[in-house]
N, C-alpha and C positions, 0 to 999 in steps of 0.2 A: 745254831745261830739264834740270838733273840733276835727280837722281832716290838717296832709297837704295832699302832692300829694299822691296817691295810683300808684307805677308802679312794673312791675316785671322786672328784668336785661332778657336781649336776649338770655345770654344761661342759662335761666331757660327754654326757647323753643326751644333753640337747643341741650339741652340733656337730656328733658322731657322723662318718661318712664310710661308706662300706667299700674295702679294698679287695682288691683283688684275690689277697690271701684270705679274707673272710668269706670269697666265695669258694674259695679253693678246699677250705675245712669244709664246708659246707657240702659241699661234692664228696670229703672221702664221709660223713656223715650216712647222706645217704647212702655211699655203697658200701657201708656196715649194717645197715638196715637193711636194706634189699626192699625198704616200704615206699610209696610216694607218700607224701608231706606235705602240708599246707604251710603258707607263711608264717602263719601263726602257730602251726607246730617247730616251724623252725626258729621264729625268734627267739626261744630261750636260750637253744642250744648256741646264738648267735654270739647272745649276751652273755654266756657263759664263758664261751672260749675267748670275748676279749677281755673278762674280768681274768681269766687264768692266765693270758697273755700280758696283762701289764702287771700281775701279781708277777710274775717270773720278772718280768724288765726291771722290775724296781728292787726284785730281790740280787739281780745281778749285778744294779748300779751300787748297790748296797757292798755286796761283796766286794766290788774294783776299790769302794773306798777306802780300803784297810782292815787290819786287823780288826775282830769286833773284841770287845772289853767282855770277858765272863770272870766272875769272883771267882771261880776254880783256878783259875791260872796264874803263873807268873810271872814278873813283866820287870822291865829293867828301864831307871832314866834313860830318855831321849826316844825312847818308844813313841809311835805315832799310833793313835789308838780311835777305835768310832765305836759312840754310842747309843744301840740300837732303842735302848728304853728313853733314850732322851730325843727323839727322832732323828738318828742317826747323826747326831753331831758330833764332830771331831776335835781331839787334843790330844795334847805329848805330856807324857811321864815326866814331870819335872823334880821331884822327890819321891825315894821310897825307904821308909821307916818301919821297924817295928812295931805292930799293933799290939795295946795294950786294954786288953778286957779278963778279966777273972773269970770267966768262964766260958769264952775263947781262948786258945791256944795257939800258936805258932802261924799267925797271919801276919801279913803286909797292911799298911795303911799309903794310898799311893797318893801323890799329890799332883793333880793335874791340870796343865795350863789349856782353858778352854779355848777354842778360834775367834769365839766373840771376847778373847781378853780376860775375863774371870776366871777365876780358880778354885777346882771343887776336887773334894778327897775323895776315896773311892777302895774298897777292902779287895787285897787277893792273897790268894794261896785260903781260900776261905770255900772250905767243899761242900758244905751245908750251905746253900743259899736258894732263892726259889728261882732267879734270874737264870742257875745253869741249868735250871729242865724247859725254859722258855724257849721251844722250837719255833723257828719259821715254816710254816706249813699250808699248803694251799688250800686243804682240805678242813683245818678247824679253827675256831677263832675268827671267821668270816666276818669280818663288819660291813658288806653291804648285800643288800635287801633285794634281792632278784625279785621278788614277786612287786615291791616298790617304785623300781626301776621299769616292769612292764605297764604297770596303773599307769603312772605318770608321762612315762616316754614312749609306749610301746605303740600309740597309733602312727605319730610320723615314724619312727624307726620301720616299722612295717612298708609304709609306704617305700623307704629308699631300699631297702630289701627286695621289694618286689618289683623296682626297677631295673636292680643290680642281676640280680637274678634272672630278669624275662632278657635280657643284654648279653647273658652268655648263653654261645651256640651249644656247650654240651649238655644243657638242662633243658628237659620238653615240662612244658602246664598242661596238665586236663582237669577240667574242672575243680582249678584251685590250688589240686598237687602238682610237686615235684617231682624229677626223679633222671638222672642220667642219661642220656641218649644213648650212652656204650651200652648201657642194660637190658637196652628193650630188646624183644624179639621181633623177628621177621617177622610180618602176617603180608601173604603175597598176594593178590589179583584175583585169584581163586576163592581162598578165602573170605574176602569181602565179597565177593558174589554172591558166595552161599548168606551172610550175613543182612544183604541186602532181600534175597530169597524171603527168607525168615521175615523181615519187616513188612514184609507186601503182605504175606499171609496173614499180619497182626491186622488188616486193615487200617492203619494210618494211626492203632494205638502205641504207641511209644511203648519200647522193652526196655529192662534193664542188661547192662552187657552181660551179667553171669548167663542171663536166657539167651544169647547168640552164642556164647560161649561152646555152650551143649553142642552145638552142629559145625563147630569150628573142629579140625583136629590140630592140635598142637603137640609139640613134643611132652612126651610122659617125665615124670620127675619136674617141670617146670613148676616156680612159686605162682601161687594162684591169683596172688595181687602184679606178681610181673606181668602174668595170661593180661589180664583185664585191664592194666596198665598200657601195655603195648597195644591190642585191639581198640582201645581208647583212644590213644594218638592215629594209630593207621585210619579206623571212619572220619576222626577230626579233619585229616591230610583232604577226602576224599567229598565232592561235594555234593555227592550224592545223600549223602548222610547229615542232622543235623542234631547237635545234642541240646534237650531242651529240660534238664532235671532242674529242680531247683537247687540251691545253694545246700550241697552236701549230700545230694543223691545226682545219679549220672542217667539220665534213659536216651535212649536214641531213636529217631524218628526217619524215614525217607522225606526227602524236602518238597516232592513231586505229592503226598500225602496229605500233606499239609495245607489247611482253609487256605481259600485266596484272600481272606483278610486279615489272615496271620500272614501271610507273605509280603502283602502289600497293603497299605494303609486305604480301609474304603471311603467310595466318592465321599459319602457325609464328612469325612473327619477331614478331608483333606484340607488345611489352609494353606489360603495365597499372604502371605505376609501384607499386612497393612502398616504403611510407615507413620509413627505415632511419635510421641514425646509423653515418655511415661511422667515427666517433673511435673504434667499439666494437672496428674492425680491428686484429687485433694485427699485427707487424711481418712473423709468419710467412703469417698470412691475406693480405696484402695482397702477400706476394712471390707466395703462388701465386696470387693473381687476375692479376697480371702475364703468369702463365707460359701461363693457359688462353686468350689472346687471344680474349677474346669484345668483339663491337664495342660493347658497350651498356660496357663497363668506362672507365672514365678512366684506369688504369695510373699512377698518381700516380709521381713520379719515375722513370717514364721516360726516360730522354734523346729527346729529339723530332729532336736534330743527329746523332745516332747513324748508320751507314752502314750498312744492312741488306743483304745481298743476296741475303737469304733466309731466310725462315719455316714451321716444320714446325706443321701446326694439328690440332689433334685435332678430329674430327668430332663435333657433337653433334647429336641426332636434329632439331630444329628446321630445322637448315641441310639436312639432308641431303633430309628430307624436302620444303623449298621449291626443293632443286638450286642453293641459293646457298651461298657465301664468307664469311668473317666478314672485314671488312674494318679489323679491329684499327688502333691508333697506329701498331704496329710493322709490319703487314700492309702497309696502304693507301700505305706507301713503296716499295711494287712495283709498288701499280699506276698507271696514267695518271691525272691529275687533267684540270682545264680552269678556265679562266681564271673563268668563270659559271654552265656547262652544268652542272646537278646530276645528269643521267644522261650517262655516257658509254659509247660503242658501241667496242669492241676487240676483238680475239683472243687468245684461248688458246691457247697450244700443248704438246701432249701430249709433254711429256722424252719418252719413250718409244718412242711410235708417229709424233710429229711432226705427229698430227692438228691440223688447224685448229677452234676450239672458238671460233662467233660468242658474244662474251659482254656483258655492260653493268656499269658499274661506276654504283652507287647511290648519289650522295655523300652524300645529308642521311642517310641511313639506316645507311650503315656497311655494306654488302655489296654481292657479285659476283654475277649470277643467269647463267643459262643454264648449269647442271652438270647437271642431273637427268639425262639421258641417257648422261651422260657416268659416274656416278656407278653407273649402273642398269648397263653395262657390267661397270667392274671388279664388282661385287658388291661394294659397300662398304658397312658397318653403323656404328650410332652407335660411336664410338671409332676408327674406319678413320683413318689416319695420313697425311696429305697435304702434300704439303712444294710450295711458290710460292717460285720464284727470279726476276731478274730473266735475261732472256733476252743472245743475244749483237747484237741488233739493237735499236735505242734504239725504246721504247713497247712493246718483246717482253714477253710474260709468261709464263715456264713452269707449267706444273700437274703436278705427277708424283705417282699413288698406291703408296704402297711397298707393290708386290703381290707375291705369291707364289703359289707351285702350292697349290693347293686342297687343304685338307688337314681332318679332324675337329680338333675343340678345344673343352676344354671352356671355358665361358663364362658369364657370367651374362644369362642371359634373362627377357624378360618376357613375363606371360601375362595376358591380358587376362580377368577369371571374366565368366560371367554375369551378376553384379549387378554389374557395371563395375568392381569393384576391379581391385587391380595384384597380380599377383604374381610374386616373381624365386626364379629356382631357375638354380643350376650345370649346363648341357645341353649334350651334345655338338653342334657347330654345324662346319656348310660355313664355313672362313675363306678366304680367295683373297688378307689384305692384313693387314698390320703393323699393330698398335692399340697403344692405351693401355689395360694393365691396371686401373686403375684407374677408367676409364671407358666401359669397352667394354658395350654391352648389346645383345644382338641382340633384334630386331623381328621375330620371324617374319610379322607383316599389318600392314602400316603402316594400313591401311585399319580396323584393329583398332582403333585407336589412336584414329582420328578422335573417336570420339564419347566418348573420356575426357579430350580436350582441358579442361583440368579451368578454369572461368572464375567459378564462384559459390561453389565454398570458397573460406571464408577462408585469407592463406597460411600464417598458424601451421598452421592444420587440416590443409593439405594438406603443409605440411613434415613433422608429426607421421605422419604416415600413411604417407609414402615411407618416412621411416625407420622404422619400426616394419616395416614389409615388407622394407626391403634387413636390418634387424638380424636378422631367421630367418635369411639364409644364413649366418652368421657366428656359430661355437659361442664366444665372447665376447659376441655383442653388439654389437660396435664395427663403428659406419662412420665413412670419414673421410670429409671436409669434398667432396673432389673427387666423389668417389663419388658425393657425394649430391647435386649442381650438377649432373651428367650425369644422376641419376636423374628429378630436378626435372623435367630440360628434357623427359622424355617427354609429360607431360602440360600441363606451362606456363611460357613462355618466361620466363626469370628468368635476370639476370646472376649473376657470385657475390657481388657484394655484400652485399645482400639476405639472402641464404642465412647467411653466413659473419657477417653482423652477429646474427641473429636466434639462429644457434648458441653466440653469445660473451653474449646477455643473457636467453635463455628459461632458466629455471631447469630446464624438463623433461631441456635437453639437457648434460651430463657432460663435461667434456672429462678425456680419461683420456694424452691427451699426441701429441704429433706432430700434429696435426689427427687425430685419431682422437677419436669422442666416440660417448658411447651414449646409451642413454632413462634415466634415472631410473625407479626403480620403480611409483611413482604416480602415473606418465603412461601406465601400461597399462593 
């Protein structure tokens, strides 16, 4: 049968909905493979089986509509004929004559009344022609572009795939793959004890399952991705167990193992929501919340497509003091994510020394914990200057403190009174590492600190209060806006939003230009 172009229009891909039957191929896919799959290995096959799906429907509407016209054949007035080179338009034989050419012999010349009214002639009984080797074929002549169709369409298609997909009961996810429920193997009670065994003995370092695997017994002759497939899902089921690989690797951890500030989000980071009206940000506010990468910030016009390959963060006492990472928009594209795992288990590595530094990445929460030591080391204070690049090995992550030979400086410090007030004065201080002026505050007792963690002022109160304290060291008066986001964080975790809204509509506070603003008088 000829055949013309086969194409589908673009928003058949951009308003494509996945049925039931495409999850149903998609099921016997898998269990021809016997592999688990990820989304993204299954969308082609998605796209493929509905290009071959409406390539067959169109071939079959094609067929119902009649005879198709080949120059090889013979054909008789009143014949109802469809023609496939002409995109399958239909007409009837209304004369057939004689064809006359010298160097053809014994053909027909047919005269055919078109549907749309015209009438166009047409040769049969004609054996030589290229039209009768023009097959309809699924397989060659393909006019459209799979790898085109996944550029263009393939992030939301994914997306509804992997809705369609997590919606049916007989498909289990681990870390990203797919794979049958019918297929898995038993793994019963027993054996995840001994697997739990094994993890205690790792000391709280995360295995991967091929090493649980080893002490597991399973039946012989099993596929070795069904083994680690199935063992996969059974720890996921169980809550003793938690998987914390990053995106394309699986390791498993006991959850009892695991930091209690990988568990739980520590006292410093912890925010009480403060109610704000972010419209009050002016355009200058809102560039420098961009710049102080704090993880609580949304960074509004960010570019999220942006190619980072490294971030300098200024330390604020919060982080330093829990040994964690602010894992900013811009930040958390350095480090490993994972397909489900909300904590993930990595390494550090020290630019410098090349130290290996076990760390966890906290997704719901926005931070990297395991620095404290690492931190307690260089001697680094709120403002200390740390730059995260990506490394030269894919999942690497460097940590480098820009430090220096230890030198006096003066700086602004705080000093904890007796009756728990704050007070900052200009003091010469041990530096060992590059800061931000503008936020730098040294701690002489962090342990000072503790019990002014400040949680039952209200925060106008306690905004009014830091500034009123950071405005003594300054024979104007004026602090800016940064200053006083770093000063805040001594005693309670607050983004800059918060701050920087509450300075644009409290009447106490002046803004005298640049982000620089003072107290008003009669709020002393």
């Amino acid at each position: 049968m000829t055949t013309g172009a086969f194409t589908l229009p673009d928003e058949y891909w951009s308003s494509i909905q996945v049925t039931p039957q495409d999850v149903e191929n998609l099921h016997t896919f898998l269990f021809e493979r016997e592999t688990p799959l990820t989304t993204r290995d299954l969308i082609s096959e998605f796209v493929e089986a509905r290009i071959r799906f409406e390539r067959q429907a169109a071939e079959n509407k094609h067929k119902s509509a009649g005879k198709s016209y080949l120059p090889r054949e013979q054909y008789a007035v009143g014949e109802d004929l469809v023609f496939p080179a002409l995109e399958w338009k239909r007409g009837r034989v209304a004369e057939v004559r004689p064809g006359a050419n010298p160097s053809v012999s014994g053909f027909d010349v047919l005269t055919v009344e078109m549907e749309d009214g015209g009438r166009r002639m047409f040769a049969a009984r004609l054996d030589s022609h290229l039209l009768n080797d023009a097959q309809l074929s699924a397989s060659e002549g393909s006019e459209i572009d799979l790898a085109s169709i996944l550029q263009e369409h393939g992030s939301h298609m994914m997306e509804k795939l992997e809705a369609a997909l997590g919606a049916d009961e007989g498909l289990v996810q681990i870390a990203g793959r797919w794979f049958p429920r019918a297929l898995l193997i038993d793994i019963n009670e027993g054996q995840l004890n001994l697997a739990e065994a094994v993890l205690d003995m790792s000391g709280g370092e995360p295995l991967p399952t091929a090493a649980l695997l080893k002490d597991i017994e399973l039946p012989e002759g099993v596929n070795p991705k069904l083994a680690e497939f199935s063992l996969n899902q059974a720890l996921q089921d169980d809550d003793r167990f938690d998987e914390v690989g990053p995106a394309g690797q699986v390791l498993w951890c006991l959850r009892r193992l695991e930091p209690d500030y990988v568990r739980e989000v520590p006292p410093p980071l912890q925010y009480i929501e403060v109610s704000h009206d972010r419209s009050q940000l002016t355009p200058e506010m809102k560039a420098l919340e961009s710049q102080l990468d704090d993880e609580l910030s949304s960074f509004e016009g960010l570019d999220v497509r942006e190619n980072i390959s490294s971030v300098t963060i200024t330390l604020i006492y919060p982080h330093l003091r829990a040994g964690t990472l602010p894992m900013s928009v811009r930040a958390r594209k350095l480090f490993p994510t994972a397909y489900e795992s909300p904590r993930v288990r990595f390494t550090l590595v020290d630019g410098k020394t090349g130290q290996n530094i076990p760390a966890w990445v906290v997704r719901e929460h926005g931070y990297v914990y395991g620095l404290r030591e690492w931190y307690k080391a260089h001697q680094l204070i709120p403002g200390s200057l740390v730059e995260v690049r990506k490394g030269e090995n894919p999942g690497e992550v460097i940590v480098e403190a820009r430090t220096q030979r230890s030198s006096k400086d003066w700086v602004r410090t705080v000093i904890v009174g007796a009756d728990g007030g704050l007070v900052f004065a200009m003091l010469k201080q041990p530096i060992t590492a590059e800061f931000n002026d503008r936020m730098v505050v040294h701690v002489p007792d962090f342990k000072a600190l503790d019990p002014v963690w400040e949680k039952k002022r209200s925060f106008d109160d306690l905004l009014l209060m830091v500034m009123r304290e950071l405005s003594k060291s300054n024979p104007q008066g004026h602090v800016h806006a940064q200053e006083l986001y770093a000063a805040v964080n001594l005693v309670r975790r607050v983004p800059p939003a918060p701050i920087f809204a509450t300075l644009a509509v409290n009447p106490a506070f002046k803004h005298v230009g640049d982000l620089h603003f003072r107290l008003e008088e009669d709020s002393e």
